[in-house]
Chimera marker file (.cmm) of the C-alpha trace (Angstrom):
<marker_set name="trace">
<marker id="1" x="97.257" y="87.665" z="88.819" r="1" g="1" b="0" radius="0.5"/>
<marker id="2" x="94.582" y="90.333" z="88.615" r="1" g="1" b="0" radius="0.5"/>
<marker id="3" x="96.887" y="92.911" z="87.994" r="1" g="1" b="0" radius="0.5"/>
<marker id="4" x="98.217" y="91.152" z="84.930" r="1" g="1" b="0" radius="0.5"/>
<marker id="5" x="94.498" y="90.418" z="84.259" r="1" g="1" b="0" radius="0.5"/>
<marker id="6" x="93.656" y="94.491" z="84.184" r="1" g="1" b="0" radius="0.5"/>
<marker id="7" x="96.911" y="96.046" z="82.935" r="1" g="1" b="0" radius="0.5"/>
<marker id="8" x="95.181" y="97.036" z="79.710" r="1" g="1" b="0" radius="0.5"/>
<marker id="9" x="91.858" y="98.093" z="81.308" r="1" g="1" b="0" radius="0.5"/>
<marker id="10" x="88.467" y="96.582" z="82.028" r="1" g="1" b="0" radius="0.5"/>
<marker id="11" x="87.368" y="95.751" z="85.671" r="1" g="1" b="0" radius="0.5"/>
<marker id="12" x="87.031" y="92.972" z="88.345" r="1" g="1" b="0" radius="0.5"/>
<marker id="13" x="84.238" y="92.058" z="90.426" r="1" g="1" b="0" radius="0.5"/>
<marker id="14" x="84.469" y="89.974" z="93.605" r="1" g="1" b="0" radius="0.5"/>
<marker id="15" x="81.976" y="87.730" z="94.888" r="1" g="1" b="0" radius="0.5"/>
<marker id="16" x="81.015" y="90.323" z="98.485" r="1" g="1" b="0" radius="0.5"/>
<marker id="17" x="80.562" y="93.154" z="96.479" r="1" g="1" b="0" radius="0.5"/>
<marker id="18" x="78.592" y="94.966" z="93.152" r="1" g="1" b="0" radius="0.5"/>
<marker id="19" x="81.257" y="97.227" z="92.795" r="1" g="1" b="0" radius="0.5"/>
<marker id="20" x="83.360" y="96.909" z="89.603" r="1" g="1" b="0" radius="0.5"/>
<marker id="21" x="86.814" y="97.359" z="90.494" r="1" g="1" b="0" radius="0.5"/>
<marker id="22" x="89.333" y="98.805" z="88.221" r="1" g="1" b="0" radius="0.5"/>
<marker id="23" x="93.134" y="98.105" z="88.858" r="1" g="1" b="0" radius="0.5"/>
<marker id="24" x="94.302" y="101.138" z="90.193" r="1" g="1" b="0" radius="0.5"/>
<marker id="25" x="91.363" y="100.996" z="93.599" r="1" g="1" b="0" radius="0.5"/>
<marker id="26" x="92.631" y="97.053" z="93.831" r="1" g="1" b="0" radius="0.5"/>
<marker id="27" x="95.967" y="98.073" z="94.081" r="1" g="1" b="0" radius="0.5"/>
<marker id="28" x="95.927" y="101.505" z="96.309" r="1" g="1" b="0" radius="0.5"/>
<marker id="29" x="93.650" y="99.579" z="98.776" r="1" g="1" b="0" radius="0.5"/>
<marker id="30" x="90.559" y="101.495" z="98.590" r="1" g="1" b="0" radius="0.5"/>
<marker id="31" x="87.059" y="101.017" z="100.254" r="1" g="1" b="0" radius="0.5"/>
<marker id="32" x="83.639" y="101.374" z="98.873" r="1" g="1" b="0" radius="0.5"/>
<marker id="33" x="81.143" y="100.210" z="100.743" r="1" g="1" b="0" radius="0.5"/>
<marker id="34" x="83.336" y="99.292" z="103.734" r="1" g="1" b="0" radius="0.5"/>
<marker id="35" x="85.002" y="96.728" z="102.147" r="1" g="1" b="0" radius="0.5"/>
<marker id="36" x="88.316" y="96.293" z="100.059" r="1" g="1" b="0" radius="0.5"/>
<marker id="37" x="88.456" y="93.954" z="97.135" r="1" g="1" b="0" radius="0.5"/>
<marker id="38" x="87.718" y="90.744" z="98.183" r="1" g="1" b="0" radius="0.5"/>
<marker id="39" x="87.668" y="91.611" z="101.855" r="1" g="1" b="0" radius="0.5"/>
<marker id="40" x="85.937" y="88.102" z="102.922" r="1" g="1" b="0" radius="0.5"/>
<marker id="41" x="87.072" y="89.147" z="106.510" r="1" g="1" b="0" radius="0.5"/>
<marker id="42" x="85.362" y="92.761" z="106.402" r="1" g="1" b="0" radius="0.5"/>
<marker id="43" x="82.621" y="91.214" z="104.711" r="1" g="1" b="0" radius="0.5"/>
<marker id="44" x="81.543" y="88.344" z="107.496" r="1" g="1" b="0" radius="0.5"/>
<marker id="45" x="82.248" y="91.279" z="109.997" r="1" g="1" b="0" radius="0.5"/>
<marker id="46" x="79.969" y="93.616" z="108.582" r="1" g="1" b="0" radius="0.5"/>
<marker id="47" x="77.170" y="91.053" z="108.001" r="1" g="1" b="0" radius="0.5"/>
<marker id="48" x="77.869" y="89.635" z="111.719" r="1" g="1" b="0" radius="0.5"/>
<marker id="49" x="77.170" y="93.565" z="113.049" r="1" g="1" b="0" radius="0.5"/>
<marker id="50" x="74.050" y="93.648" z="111.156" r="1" g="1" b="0" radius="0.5"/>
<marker id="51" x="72.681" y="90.880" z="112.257" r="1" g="1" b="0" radius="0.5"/>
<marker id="52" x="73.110" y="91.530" z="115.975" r="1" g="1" b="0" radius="0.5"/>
<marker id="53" x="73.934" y="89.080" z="118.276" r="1" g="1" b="0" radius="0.5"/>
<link id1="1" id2="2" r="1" g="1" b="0" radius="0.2"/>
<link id1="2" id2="3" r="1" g="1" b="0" radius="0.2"/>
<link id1="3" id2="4" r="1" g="1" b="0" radius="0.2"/>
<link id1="4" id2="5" r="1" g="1" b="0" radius="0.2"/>
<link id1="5" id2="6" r="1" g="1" b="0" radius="0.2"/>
<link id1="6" id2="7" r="1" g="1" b="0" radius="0.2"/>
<link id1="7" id2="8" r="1" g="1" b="0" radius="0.2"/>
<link id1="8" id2="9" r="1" g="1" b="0" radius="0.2"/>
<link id1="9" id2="10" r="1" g="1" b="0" radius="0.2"/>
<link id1="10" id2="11" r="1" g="1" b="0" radius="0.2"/>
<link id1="11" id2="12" r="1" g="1" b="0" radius="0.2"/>
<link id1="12" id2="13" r="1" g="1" b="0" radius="0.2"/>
<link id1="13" id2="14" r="1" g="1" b="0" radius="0.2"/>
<link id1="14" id2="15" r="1" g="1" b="0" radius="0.2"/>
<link id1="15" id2="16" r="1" g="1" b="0" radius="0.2"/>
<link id1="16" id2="17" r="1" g="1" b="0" radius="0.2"/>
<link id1="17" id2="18" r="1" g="1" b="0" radius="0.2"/>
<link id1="18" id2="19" r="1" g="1" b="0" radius="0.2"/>
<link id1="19" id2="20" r="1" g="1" b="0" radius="0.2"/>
<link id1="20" id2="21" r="1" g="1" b="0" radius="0.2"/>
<link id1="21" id2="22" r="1" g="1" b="0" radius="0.2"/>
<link id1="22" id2="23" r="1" g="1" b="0" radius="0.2"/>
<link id1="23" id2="24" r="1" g="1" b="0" radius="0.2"/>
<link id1="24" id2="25" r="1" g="1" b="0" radius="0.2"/>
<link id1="25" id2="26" r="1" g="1" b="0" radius="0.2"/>
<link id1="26" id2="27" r="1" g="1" b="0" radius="0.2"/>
<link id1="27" id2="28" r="1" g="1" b="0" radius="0.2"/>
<link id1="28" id2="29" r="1" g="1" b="0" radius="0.2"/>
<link id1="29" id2="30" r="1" g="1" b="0" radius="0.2"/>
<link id1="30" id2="31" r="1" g="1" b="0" radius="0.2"/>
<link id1="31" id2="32" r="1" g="1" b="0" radius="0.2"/>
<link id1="32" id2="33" r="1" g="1" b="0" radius="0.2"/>
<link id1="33" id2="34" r="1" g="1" b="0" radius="0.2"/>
<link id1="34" id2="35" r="1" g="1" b="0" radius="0.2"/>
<link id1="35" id2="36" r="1" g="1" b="0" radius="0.2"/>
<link id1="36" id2="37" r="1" g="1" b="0" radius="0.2"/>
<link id1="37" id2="38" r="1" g="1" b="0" radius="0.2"/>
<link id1="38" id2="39" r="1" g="1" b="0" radius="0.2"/>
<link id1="39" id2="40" r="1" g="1" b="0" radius="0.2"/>
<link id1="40" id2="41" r="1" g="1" b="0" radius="0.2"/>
<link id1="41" id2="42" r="1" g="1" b="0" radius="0.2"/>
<link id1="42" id2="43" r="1" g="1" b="0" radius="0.2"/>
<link id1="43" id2="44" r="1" g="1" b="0" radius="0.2"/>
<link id1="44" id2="45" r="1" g="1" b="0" radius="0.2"/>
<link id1="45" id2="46" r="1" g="1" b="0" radius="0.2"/>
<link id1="46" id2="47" r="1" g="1" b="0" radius="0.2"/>
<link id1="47" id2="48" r="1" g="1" b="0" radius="0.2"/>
<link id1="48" id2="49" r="1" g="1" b="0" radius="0.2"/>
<link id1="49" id2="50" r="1" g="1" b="0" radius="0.2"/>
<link id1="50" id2="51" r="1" g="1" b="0" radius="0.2"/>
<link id1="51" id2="52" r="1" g="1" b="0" radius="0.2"/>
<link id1="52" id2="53" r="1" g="1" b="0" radius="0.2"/>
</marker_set>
């Protein structure tokens, strides 16, 4: 769905990161800010390890 969304351009934003994502980093995987579009996992894990047990 988001790829159809962003085949002509523009960006996506996710609701555990600022970044704006653009098709081709949503597609090829990529990590900014240790996280991957939508990475709800990476996102609970990296909060989890900052706030220490």
């Amino acid at each position: 769905m988001t790829e159809l969304l962003l085949e002509r351009g523009g960006v996506a934003t996710d609701d555990h990161t600022t970044h704006p994502w653009t098709l081709s980093e949503i597609v090829s995987g990529a990590v900014i800010g240790g996280l991957r579009f939508f990475d709800f996992r990476g996102y609970h894990e990296l909060n989890r390890e900052q706030q220490g047990p």
